[in-house]
C-alpha positions as CSV (number, residue, x, y, z in Angstrom):
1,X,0.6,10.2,-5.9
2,X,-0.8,7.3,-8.2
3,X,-4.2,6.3,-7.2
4,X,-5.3,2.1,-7.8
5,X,-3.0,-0.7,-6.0
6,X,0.8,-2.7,-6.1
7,X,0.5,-2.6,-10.3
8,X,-0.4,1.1,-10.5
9,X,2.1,1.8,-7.7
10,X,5.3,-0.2,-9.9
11,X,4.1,1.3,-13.2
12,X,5.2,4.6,-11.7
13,X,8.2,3.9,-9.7
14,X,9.2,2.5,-13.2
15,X,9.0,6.3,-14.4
16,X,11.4,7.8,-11.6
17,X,15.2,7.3,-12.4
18,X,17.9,7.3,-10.2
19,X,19.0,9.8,-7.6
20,X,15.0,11.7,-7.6
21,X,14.4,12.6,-4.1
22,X,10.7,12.7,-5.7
23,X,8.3,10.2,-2.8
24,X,6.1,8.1,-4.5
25,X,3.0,8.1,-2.1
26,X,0.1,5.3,-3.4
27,X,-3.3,5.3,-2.2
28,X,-5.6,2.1,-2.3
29,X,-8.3,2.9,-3.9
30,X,-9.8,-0.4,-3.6
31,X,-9.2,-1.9,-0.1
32,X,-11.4,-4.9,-0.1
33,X,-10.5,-5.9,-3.2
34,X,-7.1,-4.9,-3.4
35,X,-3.8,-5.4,-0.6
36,X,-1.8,-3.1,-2.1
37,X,1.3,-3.5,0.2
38,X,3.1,-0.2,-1.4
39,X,-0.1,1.8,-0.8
40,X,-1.3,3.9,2.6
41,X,-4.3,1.6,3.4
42,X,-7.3,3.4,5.1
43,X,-7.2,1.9,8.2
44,X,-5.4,3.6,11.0
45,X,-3.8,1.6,14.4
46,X,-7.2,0.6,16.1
47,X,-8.2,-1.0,12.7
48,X,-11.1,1.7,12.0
49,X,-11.4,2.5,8.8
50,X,-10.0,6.0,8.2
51,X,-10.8,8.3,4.5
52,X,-8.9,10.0,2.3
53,X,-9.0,13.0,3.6
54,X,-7.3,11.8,7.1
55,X,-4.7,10.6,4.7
56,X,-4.0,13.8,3.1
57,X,-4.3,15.4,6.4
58,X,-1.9,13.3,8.4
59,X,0.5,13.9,5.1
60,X,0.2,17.7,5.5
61,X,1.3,18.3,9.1
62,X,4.2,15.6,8.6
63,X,2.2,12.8,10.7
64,X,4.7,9.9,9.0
65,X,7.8,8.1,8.4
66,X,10.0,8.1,5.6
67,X,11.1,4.9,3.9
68,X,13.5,3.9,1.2
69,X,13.0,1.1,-1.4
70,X,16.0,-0.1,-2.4
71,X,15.8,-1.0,-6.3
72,X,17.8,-3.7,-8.2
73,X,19.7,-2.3,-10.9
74,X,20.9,-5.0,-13.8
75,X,23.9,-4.5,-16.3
76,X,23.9,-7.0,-19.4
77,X,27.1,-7.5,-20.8
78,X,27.1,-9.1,-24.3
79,X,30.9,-8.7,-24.3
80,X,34.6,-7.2,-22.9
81,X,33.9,-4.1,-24.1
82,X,30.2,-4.0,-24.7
83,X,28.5,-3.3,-21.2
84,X,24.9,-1.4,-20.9
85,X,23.5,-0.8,-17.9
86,X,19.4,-1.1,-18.3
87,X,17.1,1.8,-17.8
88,X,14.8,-0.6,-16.1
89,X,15.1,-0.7,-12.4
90,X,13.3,-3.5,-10.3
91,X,11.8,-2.2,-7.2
92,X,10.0,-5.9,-6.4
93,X,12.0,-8.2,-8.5
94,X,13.5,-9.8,-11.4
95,X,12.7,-13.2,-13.3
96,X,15.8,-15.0,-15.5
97,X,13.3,-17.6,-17.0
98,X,13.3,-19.1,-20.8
99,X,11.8,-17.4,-23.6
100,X,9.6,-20.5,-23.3
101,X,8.0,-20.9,-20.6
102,X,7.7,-24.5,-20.9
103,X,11.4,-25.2,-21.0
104,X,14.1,-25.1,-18.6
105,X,16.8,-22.5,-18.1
106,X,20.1,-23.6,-18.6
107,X,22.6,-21.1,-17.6
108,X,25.7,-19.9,-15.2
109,X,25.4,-18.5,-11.5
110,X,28.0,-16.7,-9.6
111,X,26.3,-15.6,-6.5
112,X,28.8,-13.1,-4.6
113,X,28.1,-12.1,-0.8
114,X,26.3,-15.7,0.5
115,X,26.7,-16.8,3.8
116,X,27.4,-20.0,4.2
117,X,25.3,-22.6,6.6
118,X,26.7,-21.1,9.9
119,X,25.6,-17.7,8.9
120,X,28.8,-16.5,9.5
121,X,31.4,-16.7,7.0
122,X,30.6,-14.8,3.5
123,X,31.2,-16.8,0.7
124,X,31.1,-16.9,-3.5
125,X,29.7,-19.9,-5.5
126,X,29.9,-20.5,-9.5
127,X,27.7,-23.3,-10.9
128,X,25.9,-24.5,-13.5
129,X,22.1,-24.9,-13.1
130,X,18.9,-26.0,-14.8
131,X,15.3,-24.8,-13.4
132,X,12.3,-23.5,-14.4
133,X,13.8,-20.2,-13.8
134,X,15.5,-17.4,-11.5
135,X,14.2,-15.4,-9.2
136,X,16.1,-12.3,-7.4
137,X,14.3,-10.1,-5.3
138,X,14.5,-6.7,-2.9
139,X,13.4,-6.3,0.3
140,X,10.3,-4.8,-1.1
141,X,10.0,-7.8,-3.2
142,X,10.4,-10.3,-0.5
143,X,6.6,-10.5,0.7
144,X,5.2,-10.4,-3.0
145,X,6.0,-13.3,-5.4
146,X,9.7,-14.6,-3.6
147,X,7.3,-15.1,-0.6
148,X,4.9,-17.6,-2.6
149,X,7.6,-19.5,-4.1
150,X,9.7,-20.2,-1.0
151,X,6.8,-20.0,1.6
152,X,5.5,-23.5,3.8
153,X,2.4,-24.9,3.8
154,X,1.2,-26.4,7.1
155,X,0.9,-29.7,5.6
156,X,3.8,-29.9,4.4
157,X,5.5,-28.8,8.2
158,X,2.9,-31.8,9.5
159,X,4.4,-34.6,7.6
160,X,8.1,-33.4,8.5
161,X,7.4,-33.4,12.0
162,X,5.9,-37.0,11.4
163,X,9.1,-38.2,10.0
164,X,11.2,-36.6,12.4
165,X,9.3,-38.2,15.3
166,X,9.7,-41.5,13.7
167,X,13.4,-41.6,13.0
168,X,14.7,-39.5,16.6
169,X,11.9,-41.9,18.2
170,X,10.3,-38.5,20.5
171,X,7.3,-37.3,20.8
172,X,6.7,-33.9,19.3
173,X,3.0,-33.7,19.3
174,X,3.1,-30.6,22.1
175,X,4.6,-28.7,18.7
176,X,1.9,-26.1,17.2
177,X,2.7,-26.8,13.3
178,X,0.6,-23.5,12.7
179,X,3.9,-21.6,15.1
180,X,6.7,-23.5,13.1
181,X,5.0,-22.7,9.7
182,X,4.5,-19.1,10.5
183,X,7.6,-18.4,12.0
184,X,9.8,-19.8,8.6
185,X,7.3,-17.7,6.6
186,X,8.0,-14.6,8.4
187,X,11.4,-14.9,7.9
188,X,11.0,-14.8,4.7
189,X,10.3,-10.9,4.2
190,X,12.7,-8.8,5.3
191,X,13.3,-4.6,5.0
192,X,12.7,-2.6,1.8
193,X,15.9,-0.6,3.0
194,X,18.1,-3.7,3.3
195,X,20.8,-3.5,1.0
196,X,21.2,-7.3,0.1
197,X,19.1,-9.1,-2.5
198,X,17.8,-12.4,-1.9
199,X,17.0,-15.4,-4.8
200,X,15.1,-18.2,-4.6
201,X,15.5,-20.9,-7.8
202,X,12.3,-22.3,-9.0
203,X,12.4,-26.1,-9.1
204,X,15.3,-26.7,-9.5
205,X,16.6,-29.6,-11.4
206,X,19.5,-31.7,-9.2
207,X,19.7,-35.1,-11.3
208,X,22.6,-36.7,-13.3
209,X,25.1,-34.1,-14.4
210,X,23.2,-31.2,-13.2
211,X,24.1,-31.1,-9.4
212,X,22.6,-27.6,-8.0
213,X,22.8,-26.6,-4.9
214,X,22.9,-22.9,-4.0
215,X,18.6,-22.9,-4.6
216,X,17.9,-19.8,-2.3
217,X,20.0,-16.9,-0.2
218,X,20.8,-13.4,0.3
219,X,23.5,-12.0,-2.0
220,X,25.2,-8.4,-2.5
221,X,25.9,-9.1,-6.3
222,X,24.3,-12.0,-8.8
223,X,25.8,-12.7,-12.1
224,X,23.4,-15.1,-14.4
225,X,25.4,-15.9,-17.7
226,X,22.8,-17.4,-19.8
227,X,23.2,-20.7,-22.1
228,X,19.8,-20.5,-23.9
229,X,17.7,-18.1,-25.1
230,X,16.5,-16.1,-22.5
231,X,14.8,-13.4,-20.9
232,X,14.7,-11.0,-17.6
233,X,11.3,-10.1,-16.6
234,X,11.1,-6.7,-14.6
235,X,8.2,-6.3,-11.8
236,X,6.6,-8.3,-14.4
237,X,5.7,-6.0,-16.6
238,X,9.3,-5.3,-18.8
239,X,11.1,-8.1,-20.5
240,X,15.0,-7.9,-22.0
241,X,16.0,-10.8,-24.3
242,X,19.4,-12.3,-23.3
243,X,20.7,-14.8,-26.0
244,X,23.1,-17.3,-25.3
245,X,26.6,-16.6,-23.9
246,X,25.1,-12.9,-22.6
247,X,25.5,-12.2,-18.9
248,X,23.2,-10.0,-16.5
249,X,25.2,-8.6,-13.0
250,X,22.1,-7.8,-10.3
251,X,23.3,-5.0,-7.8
252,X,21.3,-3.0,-5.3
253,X,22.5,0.0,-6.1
254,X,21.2,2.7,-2.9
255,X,21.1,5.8,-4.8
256,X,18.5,4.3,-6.8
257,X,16.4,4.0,-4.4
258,X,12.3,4.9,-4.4
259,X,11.4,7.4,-1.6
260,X,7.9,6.9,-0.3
261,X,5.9,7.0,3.6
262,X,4.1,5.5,5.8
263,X,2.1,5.7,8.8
């Protein structure tokens, strides 16, 4: 039961391999200072706040729910025969980004399991890309730092609106831009049990030879073969060097999952 917020909360999970049907059960210690999305938060339904000892109370007599964080496991292959699977398991997500940090990634993508624009058919895709790096997340991951780099600002919804209502030549001013930005943001973040990942690419660079275009997506397998020196960046907090020509293979794998509650 680790006591603090999200860091304390991923520090542990990092501790419980594979296969433990051990729960993981955070408490917020610091609520107004502190989210902590993996924690119980002491507040109960009618939004009064509720104390530790309600908490513990509710958790003896079985007042909650379980719920399974699915956890990205990553095998690096340096060769035919040389495979390791990692010891590191990423219960928010994973960064592919350069050793330095002001450079851009060059590297491979094969991204199996994407659907393609109809949201029907499932498709692969192979490509070469540059960016300022890789993001793949879970479910649990999906409202944390995938959410702030694919997320819309109102703004930014306001001024596309403006265009389109220049070019179709209609009036779309009885649109709430508030409604619109929320509604893409929401969708965003999906379950902690879902057994897909989903990636978003950081700027990605589509100029002369470099033509990118797979830039974000779910996906039921991700294979990064890296062209530059490298490294993958664990709930950032645990970093693996991958040197040119060494590949990494992303798969939720479900019997890795975290146990934990809530209310």
């Amino acid at each position: 039961m680790p006591t603090g917020g999200d860091g304390t909360f991923l520090e542990v999970s990092s501790k419980v391999k594979g296969g433990s049907r051990i729960p993981i059960i955070g408490i917020n210690t610091d609520p107004e200072r502190s989210a902590g999305h993996l924690c119980l938060r002491f507040a109960s339904c009618d939004g009064k706040p509720r104390g530790l000892e309600e908490v513990v109370q509710r958790l003896l007599i079985g007042q909650f729910k379980w719920l399974k964080r699915n956890r990205i496991q990553i095998t690096v292959v340096y060769s035919d025969i040389d495979k390791r699977i990692l010891p590191d398991l990423a219960l928010n997500d994973v960064l592919f980004v350069e050793n330095n940090p002001s450079k851009t990634c060059y590297y491979e993508i094969e991204v199996c399991g994407l659907r393609d624009r109809s949201g029907r058919q499932i498709i692969n895709i192979k490509e070469k890309q540059k960016s300022s790096g890789f993001l793949v997340s879970t479910g649990t991951g999906s409202s944390a730092w995938l959410f702030n780099t694919k997320k819309l600002w109102k703004d930014d919804v306001s001024e596309l609106i403006k265009i389109v209502e220049r070019r179709a030549n209609v009036d779309l001013s009885h649109l709430s831009v508030g409604d619109i930005t929320d509604e893409y943001n929401e969708s965003i973040v999906y379950p902690p049990d879902d057994p897909r990942m989903k990636f978003g690419v950081r700027e990605l660079i589509n100029s002369g030879i470099f033509r990118g275009h797979v830039h974000k997506g779910y996906a039921h397998k991700i294979i990064i073969k890296s062209r530059s020196e490298a490294r993958l960046v664990i709930d950032g907090a645990r970093s693996h060097q991958l040197h040119p020509g060494t590949s990494a293979i992303f798969e939720i794998v479900p019997s890795q999952a975290v146990h934990t509650v809530s209310f």
